[in-house]
Every structure is written in structure tokens, then in C-alpha cells.
N, C-alpha and C positions, 0 to 999 in steps of 0.2 A: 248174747245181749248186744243192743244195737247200744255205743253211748259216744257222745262228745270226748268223751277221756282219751285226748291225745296231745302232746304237748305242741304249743304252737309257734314254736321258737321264737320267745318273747324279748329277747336279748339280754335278759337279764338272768339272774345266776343267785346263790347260797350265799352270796359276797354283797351282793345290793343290799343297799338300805333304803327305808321306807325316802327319805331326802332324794335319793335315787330316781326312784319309780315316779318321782313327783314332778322330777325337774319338767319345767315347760308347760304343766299343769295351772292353772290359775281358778281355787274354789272358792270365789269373791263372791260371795251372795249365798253360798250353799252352806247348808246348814246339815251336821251328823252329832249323832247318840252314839256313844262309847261307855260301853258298860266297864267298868273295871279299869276307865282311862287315867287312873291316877298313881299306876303303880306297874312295875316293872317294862313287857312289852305294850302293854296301854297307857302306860304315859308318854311311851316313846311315838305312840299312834297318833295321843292327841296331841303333841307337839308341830308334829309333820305337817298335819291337816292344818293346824290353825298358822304353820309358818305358809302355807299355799293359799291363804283367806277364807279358810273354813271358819263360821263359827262352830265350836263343838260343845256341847253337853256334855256333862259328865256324870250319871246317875250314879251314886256312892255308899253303899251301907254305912262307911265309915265317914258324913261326912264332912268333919274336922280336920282330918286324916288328907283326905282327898282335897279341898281348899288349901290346904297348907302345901300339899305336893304339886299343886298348877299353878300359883299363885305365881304370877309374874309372866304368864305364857299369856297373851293376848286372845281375846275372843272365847273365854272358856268359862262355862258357867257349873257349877255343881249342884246338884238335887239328891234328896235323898232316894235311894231305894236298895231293896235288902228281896233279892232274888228267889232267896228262899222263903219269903212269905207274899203269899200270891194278894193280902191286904195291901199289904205297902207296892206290890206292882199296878194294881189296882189305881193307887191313891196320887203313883208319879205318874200315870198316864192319864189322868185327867186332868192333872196339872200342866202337862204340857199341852195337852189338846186342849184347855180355856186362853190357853196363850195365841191359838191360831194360829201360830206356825206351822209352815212345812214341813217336813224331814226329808232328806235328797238321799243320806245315807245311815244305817245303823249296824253297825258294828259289836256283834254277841261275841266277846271278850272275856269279860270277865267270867271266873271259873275256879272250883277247887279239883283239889289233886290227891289221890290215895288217903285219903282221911281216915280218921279210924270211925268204925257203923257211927252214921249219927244219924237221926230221923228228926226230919223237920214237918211242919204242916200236920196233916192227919195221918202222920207216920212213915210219912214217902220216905224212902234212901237217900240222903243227902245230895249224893255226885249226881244221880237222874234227874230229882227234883230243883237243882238249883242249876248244872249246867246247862241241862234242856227245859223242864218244863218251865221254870222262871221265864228263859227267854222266849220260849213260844207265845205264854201268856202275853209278854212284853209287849211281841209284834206284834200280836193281833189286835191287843189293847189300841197301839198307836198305829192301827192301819189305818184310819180315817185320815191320819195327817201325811201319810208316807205320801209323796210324791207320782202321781204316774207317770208314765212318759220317760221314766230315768232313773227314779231310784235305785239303790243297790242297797242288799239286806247282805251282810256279809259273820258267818256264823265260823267262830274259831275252833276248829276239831282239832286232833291233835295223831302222830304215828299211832298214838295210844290206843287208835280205835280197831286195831289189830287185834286187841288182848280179845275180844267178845262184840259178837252180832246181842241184841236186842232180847234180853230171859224173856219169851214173848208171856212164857207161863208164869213166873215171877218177876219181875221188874224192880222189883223193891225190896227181894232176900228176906222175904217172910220166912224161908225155909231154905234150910242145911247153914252149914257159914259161911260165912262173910268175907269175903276177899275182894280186898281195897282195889287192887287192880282190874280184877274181871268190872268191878265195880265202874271205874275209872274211865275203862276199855266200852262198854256199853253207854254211858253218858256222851263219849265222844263219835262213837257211832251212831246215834241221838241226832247230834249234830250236823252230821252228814246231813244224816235223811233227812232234817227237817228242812233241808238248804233244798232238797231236792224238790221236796212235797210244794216246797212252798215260790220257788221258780214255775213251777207247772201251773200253781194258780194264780199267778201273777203275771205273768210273762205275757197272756195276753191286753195286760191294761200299762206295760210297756217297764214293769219293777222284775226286778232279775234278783238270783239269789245265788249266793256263792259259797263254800265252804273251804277249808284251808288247815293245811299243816303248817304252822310256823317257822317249824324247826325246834332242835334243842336250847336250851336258853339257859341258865341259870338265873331264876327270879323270885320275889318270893310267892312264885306258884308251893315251890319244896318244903312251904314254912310246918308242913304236916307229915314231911317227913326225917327220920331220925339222921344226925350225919353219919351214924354206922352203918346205916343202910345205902346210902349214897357212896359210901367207901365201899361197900360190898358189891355194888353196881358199878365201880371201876368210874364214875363221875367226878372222886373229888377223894384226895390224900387226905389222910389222919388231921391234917390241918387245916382241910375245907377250897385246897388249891385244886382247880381243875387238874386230871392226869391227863385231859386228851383237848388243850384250848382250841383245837384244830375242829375238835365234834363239836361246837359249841357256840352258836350263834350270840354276837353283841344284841342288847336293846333295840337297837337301830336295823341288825340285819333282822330281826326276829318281826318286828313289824310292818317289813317291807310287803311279804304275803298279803299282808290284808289290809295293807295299802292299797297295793297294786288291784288286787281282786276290787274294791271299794270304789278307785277311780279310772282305771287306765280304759283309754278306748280302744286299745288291742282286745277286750272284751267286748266291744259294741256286738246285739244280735246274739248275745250268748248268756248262758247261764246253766245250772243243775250240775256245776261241775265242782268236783275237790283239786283246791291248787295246791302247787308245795314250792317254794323253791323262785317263786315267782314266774310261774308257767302251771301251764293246768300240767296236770300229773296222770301216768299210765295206770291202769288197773293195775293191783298187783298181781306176781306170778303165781303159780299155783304152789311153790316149792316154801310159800310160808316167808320168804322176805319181804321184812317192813321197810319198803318203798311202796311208793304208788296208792292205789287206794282199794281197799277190800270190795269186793264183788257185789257182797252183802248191802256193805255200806250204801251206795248208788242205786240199790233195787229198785223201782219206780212202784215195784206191789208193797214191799216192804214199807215204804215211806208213804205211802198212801195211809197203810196200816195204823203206822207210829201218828198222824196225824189222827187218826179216829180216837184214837188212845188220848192224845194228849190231850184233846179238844174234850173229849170225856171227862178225863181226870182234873182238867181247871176250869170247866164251863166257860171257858172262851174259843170263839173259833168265826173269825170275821167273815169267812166263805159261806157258813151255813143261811 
């Protein structure tokens, strides 16, 4: 497979923070959507951005929740939208497109994590339906306003996309059980591809799209998972203390990725690529180590695919 996936020695490292990646940066006039920006590495996103002169949007299921966590951070506005119902994506993107704004950048952030089965919409899988197809619908909804000439669509995938390629036959665990993780693993492989699908149709009207491991974090992504089970995964002592603070990226360095993906011009002329670390990232090896990015993930027929699929399943798809 021919791919961009090589790192570019970006100078920056697992230790950067989004403040970092920014310094020298000036986004005075430019405007980004941060989904999920009001809470753990998304508030640290929309912090970064609006201290560089970003205005940012904050679209928010919760959003009480969300106004009270930005509330004092400049340039930050909050709207409702609840990802897993494709009415209310619907409803926040024609609110933003009566506004007539542009969008320069949109950051697919927000996300759950090993939930136990829950079916949202017409029965979709929760983790599929709300980390991926929510945001496809998203973008495609607000493609009229993205920017050309520059924009950056930046979709947050995660190591997790290791666990499982795409149930092409099941997607949504109609059949056998239910395993939160394979579950988890496929939503974030989603992610990839759809960074993929959608740099390839974009790219010639000058909007690039990026996908990105964060790193590990402790945030409340975990709020669906039990602490005995985080103890049993060697993440956190019987008391909820990291055993390993060393694996374990701050707020700050956790953001920095898709910061960096979002604005830096070390990406000018590029796109369809998974970063990590704040550098695009290697394929992974064949021997099963979670670094770098799965084969699968990157497929250019696969992501082709996952688009025909998604654009089916939410009857949106701004290319057709």
C-alpha cells in the first residue's frame, strides 16, 4: 500500500502541549466547532484555540453543563447538539448555517467509551452511531459553510482502533454479544476512515482531513467504566491513583494532537493521514503492537466503503 504514513519530524513529542503546538500561531479571525469542547481533552482544545484568537463553538448535549465549564474562556459560544440523535444534528446545523459563518476548522471530539449495549436512533449501536455517524452526518450537514482553500476537519480516533476493523456484516451487534470494546475498537476505526474518505473528497477544493490518537488520558471519557476494572487494567490503584502517571498524558498534552493536526503548517499540502504524538504516525507492525495505525484503518477501498454505508444509514452525504 502506497500511504503518506511517515512521521515528519515535527519537533514536537508525547510532552507537548496543545499551548505548544500553538505558540507563534495567530487564529484571529478564524472560526472552529469542537464537539465535546467542554470537558476533559476538549476543553483543553477549546481553551488553546480561543487563547490563539480562535472563536470556537461548542456544540453540547449537555448544554448547562457545557456554559458553566467555558464560562470565562473568551470567544466561546455553546449550542445545543446530542450526536446520537441525527434530529438534533439536523437542527444545530442549520443553526449555524442561518448564521452565515464560515468554519476554518472542525474538530470530531467528542465520544463515548466501552458503554454497556445501548441503542440509540433506529436501533443503531451506541459507540458507532454516536462516535461516527453523528459526526459524519455533522460534517456533511455543515459543509456548505466549511471553508475552502484551508479548512481542516480533524476526527479524534483513538489506540483503541486496534481492538476491530469495521463488522462489515454487522455494525451494530444485531447478532452474538456484545463486547464494549470490539464495540469501541470499530467506532474508532470509523474515525480513521472517515478522515480518509473525506481528505480524498475534499482535498481538491483545498479542506484536508486528519485523524489522530491522543494518547492516554484520564478523563471523564472512563465515566462508563467501572474502577475495578481500571484497577484490573493496571491504570489506577484501589484508590483511583494512576500506577503508571508516566502512561498517562495531562489535559494539555492530550490535546496537543489535534491541535497540532487542526493548525500547524508542517501540514500544509497534506492530509488522509492518522497522527499520534504530534507527528503523523507509522503503519503499525504486523506483530500486533498498538503504536502506529492499523492497515485496515487507512484502506482507501475500505473508507470509500464506510462512506457509502454512512451516507446510507443518515441520508446525508454533501458529495452525492
Amino acid at each position: 500500500m502506497t500511504t503518506a504514513q511517515h512521521k515528519i519530524g515535527s519537533g514536537f513529542d508525547r510532552h507537548s502541549t496543545a499551548d505548544d503546538v500553538l505558540a507563534g500561531i495567530d487564529l484571529t479571525g478564524k472560526l472552529a466547532v469542537v464537539t465535546g469542547g467542554y470537558s476533559g481533552l476538549g476543553l483543553e482544545t477549546t481553551r488553546a484555540l480561543s487563547k490563539a484568537g480562535a472563536r470556537v463553538v461548542v456544540p453540547a448535549r449537555r448544554r448547562a453543563v457545557a456554559e458553566e465549564a467555558v464560562a470565562g474562556i473568551g470567544g466561546v459560544e455553546v449550542d445545543e447538539l446530542d450526536l446520537g440523535d441525527l434530529e438534533s444534528v439536523r437542527a444545530f446545523a442549520e443553526r449555524f448555517l442561518a448564521s452565515g459563518r464560515t468554519i476554518d476548522v472542525v474538530i470530531d471530539n467528542a465520544g463515548i467509551m466501552a458503554c454497556p449495549e445501548t441503542r440509540v436512533g433506529p436501533g443503531w449501536e451506541a459507540q458507532f452511531a454516536t462516535n461516527h455517524l453523528g459526526h459524519f452526518a455533522l460534517v456533511n450537514r455543515l459543509w456548505p459553510a466549511i471553508a475552502p482553500g484551508g479548512a481542516r476537519i480533524v476526527s479524534v480516533s483513538s489506540t483503541g482502533h486496534h481492538a476491530s476493523d469495521i463488522r462489515w456484516d454487522d455494525p451494530h451487534w444485531n447478532r452474538g454479544d456484545y463486547d464494549k470494546w470490539e464495540a469501541y475498537g470499530q467506532a474508532k476505526t470509523a474515525n480513521v476512515l472517515f478522515a480518509v474518505q473525506l481528505d480524498a473528497l475534499g482535498k481538491d477544493s483545498g479542506v484536508r482531513a486528519f485523524a489522530l490518537h491522543p494518547g492516554g488520558i484520564l478523563t471523564p471519557l472512563q465515566r462508563h467504566l467501572p474502577r475495578q476494572e481500571m484497577v484490573e487494567r493496571g491504570w489506577i490503584d484501589e484508590n483511583g491513583v494512576p500506577l503508571n502517571p508516566e502512561g498517562f498524558k495531562s489535559p494539555e498534552q492530550g490535546a496537543a494532537t489535534q491541535v497540532w493536526a487542526a493548525t500547524s503548517p508542517q501540514l500544509s499540502g497534506m492530509g488522509g493521514v492518522y497522527c499520534e504524538d504530534c507527528d503523523i504516525a507509522e503503519v503499525a507492525p504486523a506483530d500486533g503492537t498498538r503504536t502506529g495505525v492499523r492497515a485496515y484503518a487507512i484502506d482507501p477501498a475500505s473508507a470509500a466503503r464506510l462512506w457509502a454505508l454512512s451516507a446510507e444509514l443518515t441520508g446525508v452525504d454533501a458529495f452525492a
